[in-house]
C-alpha positions in Angstrom: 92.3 138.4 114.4 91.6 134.9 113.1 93.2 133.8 109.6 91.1 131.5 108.0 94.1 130.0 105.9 95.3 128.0 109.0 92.2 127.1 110.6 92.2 123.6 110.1 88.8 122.3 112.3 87.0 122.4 109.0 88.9 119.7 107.6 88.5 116.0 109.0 91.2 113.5 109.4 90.4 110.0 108.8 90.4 107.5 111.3 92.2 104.1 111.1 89.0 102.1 110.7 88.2 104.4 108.2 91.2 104.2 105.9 90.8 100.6 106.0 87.8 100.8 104.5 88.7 102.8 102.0 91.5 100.9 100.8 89.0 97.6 100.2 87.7 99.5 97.3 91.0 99.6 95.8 92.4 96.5 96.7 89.0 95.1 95.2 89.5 96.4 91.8 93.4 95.6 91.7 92.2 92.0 92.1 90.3 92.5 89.3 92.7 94.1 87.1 95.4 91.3 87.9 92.7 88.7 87.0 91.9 90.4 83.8 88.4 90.8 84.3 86.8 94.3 83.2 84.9 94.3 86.6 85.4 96.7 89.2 84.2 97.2 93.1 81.5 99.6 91.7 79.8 96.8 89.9 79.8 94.5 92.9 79.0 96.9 96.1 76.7 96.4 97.9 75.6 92.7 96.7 75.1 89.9 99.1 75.1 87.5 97.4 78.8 85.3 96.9 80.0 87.5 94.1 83.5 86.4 94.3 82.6 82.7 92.7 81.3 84.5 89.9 85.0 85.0 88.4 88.4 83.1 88.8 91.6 83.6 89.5 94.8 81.9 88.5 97.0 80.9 92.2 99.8 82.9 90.4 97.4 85.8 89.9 96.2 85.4 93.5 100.2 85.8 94.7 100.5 88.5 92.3 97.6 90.3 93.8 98.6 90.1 97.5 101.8 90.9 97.0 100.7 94.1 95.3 98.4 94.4 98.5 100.5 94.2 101.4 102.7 96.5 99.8 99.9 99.1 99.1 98.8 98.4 102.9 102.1 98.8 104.4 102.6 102.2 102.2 99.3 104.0 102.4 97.9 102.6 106.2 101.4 101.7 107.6 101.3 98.3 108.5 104.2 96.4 109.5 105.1 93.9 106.8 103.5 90.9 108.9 100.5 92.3 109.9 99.8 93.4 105.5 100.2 89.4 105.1 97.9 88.8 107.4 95.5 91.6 106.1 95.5 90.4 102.4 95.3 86.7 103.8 91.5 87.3 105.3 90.9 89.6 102.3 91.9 86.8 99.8 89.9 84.6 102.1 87.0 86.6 102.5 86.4 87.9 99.0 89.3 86.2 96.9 87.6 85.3 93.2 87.9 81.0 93.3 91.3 79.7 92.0 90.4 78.6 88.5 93.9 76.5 89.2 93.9 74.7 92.3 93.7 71.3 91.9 97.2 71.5 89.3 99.3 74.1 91.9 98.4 71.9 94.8 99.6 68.6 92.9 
């Protein structure tokens, strides 16, 4: 006799690749939120353009925000604390909003 409460084949785990991808969603609007912009990833997906030089950052905001990410990473995907650096380093790289103070941090 079979009981459905404990069949579990119905139910799909998530693979590494695809938590990842589910966390840039969130990391994506964080970085909004810290920046103080009312934008979120919903407004920008799927554009292919260079959206992120469409809104600035402050570097402090940009610390802020990585911080907050490689400690989400190393929570919700388990990274090790080195590898959620490196992580949030190519994210802030690859689709990091432009440092509205850069020329003044750097000296």
């Amino acid at each position: 006799m079979e009981n459905k409460e404990y069949q579990r084949s119905d139910v799909k785990r998530q693979t590494r690749r695809e938590k990842q991808e589910s966390a840039v969603p969130i990391l994506l609007d964080k970085m909004f939120e810290i920046a103080g912009h009312e934008t979120r990833y919903k407004d920008i997906e799927g554009r292919k353009d260079a959206w992120y030089r469409d809104w600035q950052m402050t570097l402090a905001q940009n610390e802020e925000w990585k911080t907050w990410g490689k400690n989400f990473l190393m929570k919700e995907l388990k990274m090790r604390q080195k590898q959620a650096e490196l992580e949030m380093g190519m994210i802030s790289l690859n689709w990091g909003l432009s440092i509205s103070d850069w020329k003044e941090a750097v000296g």
